[in-house]
C-alpha positions, 0 to 999 in steps of 0.5 A: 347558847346557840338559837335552834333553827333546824332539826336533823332525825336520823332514822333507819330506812322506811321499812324498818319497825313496819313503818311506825317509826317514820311516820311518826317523825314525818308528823314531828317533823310537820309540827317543828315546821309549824314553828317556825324551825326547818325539819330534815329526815337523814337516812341512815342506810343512805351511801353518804350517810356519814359525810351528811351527819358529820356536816350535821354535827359540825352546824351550831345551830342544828339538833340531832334527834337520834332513832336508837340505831344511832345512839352508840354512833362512834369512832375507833383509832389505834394506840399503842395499848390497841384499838380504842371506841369513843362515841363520836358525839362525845369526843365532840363534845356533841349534844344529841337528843333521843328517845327511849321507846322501850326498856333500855335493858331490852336485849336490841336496846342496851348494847346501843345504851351501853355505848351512848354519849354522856352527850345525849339528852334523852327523852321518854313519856315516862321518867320509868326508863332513867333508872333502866338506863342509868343501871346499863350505863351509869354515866349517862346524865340527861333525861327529860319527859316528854308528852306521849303521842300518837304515831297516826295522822288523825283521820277526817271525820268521814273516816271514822264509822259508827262501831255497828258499822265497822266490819270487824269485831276484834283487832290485836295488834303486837308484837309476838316476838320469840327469845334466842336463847329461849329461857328455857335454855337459860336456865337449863344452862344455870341448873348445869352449873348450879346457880342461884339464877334458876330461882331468880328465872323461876321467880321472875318469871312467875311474879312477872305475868301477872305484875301490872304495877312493879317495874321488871328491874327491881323485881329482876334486882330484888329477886338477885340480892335475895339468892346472890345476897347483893344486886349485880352492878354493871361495869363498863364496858360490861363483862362477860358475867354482866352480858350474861345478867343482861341476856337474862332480865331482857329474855326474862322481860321479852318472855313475859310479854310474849306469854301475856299476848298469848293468854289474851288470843287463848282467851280471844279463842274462847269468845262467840265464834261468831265474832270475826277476829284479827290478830297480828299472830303468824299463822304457821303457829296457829297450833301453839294455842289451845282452842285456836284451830277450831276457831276460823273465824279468827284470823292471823295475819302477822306482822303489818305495815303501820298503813295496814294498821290503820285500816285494819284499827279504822275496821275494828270496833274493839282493839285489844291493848296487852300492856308490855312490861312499863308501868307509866307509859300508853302506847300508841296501841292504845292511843292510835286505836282511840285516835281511830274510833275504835273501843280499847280494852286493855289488861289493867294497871293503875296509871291506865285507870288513873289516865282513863276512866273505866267503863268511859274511855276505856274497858279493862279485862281481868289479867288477860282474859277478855271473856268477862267483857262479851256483853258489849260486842253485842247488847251493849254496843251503843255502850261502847259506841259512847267509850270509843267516841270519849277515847278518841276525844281524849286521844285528840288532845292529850296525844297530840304530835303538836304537845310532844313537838313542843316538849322536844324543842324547849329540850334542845333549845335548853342544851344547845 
């Protein structure tokens, strides 16, 4: 066993992800320093950016913590049977350490799942995502949890106002984010052929919108052995008709979260006109939903920097949390908006209720309607004032950067 002394994070520049990513690794990095250990940021868009890592690889005494980018880094050589791929920390027999941020089925995320080394130890705020990784590639092993946290610094107390103070009513941050091919297309392509898939997308789909506490995959795999009689099991390297199971469950998954978002600003447009509303929505689609262009009072902004973020959750007395597709994880929707003062309200599921207390630190709608919750952005705003105090107590010491960092190096210690 080697004694860590140093931690490389190997991140994609700065823009990349608005900026949540690198900020959240310069307050891990703060908090590894706090221990004593050296912390550095290795960018991976830098010209010398192979040297450094193999200079990092080649040290006993250094971790890797690998932004998902990099977890297929790998080397190709020529045999006589053609050219070979090898994940560069496993011909090294390497231990890297990642984090699992989202479905490893997702469609960004699983050709790197696919090609990740045995070596890697992954890391997650939910033990949900080791059954998503280990159905795209079975001989990944190692998977630990670790502590959710915050990606913001928490701010001085003179920053945080009173909610009647604030002068934004409603602010709802998330991704928008559109399929290629649209499953639509999809399953217009499997009704051609007369597959079975078309009743796995209609079922799916339909089941999907409102499941808060099921997870995608076994729905997706129970769904596939009701109308193919038997799951689809993945080879590796992945065929062609696995790529094509693959691209269906992630566009499935990402269509859902997509039609859950727009539900909740369509029933954002149905609330007092005079509240003022700010949604990360394009605005060149303001047309796409029912009610919206005859609410001006509700602004599209797009997507934003995690500094316009900030300010904007810092503004808010209500912030608007849609739950993606897990069903054990808070986000750093929901706990950077407590961190920040303001009052979440969440759609629904049952480890949410059983992490926070309803009506105490947080407010759920019903599905993704809002509505039901009008009295508090007004009579009841002394209400909300005492959700978003307790909100932001909890988010102060359950979410802490100093619990996560913690986690993470008794991981890497254990497996240097």
């Amino acid at each position: 066993m080697s004694d860590l002394q140093r931690v490389v994070s190997v991140l994609p520049d700065g823009t990349f992800n608005h900026n949540v990513m690198r900020n959240a690794v310069e307050l891990l990095g703060a908090a590894i320093e706090a221990r004593g250990l050296e912390h550095v940021i290795l960018d991976g868009g830098s010209a010398d950016f192979q040297r450094q890592i193999m200079t990092c690889v080649a040290e006993p005494h250094t971790a890797l913590y690998l932004g998902h980018r990099f977890y297929d880094l790998s080397l190709t050589y020529s045999e006589a049977g053609g050219p070979a791929r090898r994940n560069l920390f496993e011909v090294l027999d390497r231990p890297v350490f990642a984090m699992l941020q989202d479905h490893p089925f997702s469609r960004f995320m699983w050709p790197r799942i696919e090609g990740a080394s045995q070596t890697a130890h992954f890391v997650a705020p939910t033990p949900e995502f080791e059954a998503e990784a280990r159905f795209v590639n079975p001989r990944l092993s190692h998977f630990h949890t670790v502590a959710a946290v915050v990606t913001e610094v928490p701010p001085a107390a003179e920053e945080i106002r009173l909610l009647a103070e604030r002068p934004l009513d409603v602010f709802m941050s998330c991704g928008f984010n559109q399929t290629t091919p649209t499953v639509e297309q999809l399953r217009a392509q499997y009704v051609r052929t007369g597959s079975p898939m078309v009743k796995v997308i209609d079922e799916v789909y339909e089941t999907g919108l409102t499941l808060r506490d099921g997870s995608m995959l076994t729905l997706f795999l129970d769904s596939c052995t009701r109308h193919f009689g038997e799951p689809p099991r993945l080879s590796h390297p992945m065929s062609k008709v696995d790529l094509s199971v693959m691209l269906v469950l992630s566009c499935l998954d990402l269509r859902i979260r997509l039609d859950r978002r727009l539900n909740t600003v369509a029933g954002l447009a149905r609330l007092d006109p005079a509240l003022r509303i700010v949604v990360t929505w394009n605005p060149t689609r303001r047309s796409m939903i029912p009610g919206l262009e005859q609410r001006p009072n509700i602004e599209l902004v797009g997507a934003v920097e995690a500094a316009r973020a900030r300010r904007l959750f810092l503004a808010a007395k209500f912030a608007i949390n849609v739950t993606p597709t897990y069903t054990t994880v808070v986000t750093e929707r929901v706990s950077n908006a407590m961190l920040l003062g303001a009052c979440v309200i969440s759609d629904k599921n049952s480890y949410l209720a059983e992490r926070f207390g309803e009506g105490k630190e947080i407010l759920f709608m019903d599905d993704c309607d809002p509505s039901g919750l009008q009295p508090y952005f007004r009579e009841r705003l002394d209400d909300a004032q005492a959700i978003a105090e307790a909100g932001r107590r909890k988010a102060l010491t359950e979410f802490t950067t100093a619990n996560f960092a913690d986690d993470l190096i008794a991981v890497m210690r254990a497996a240097l």
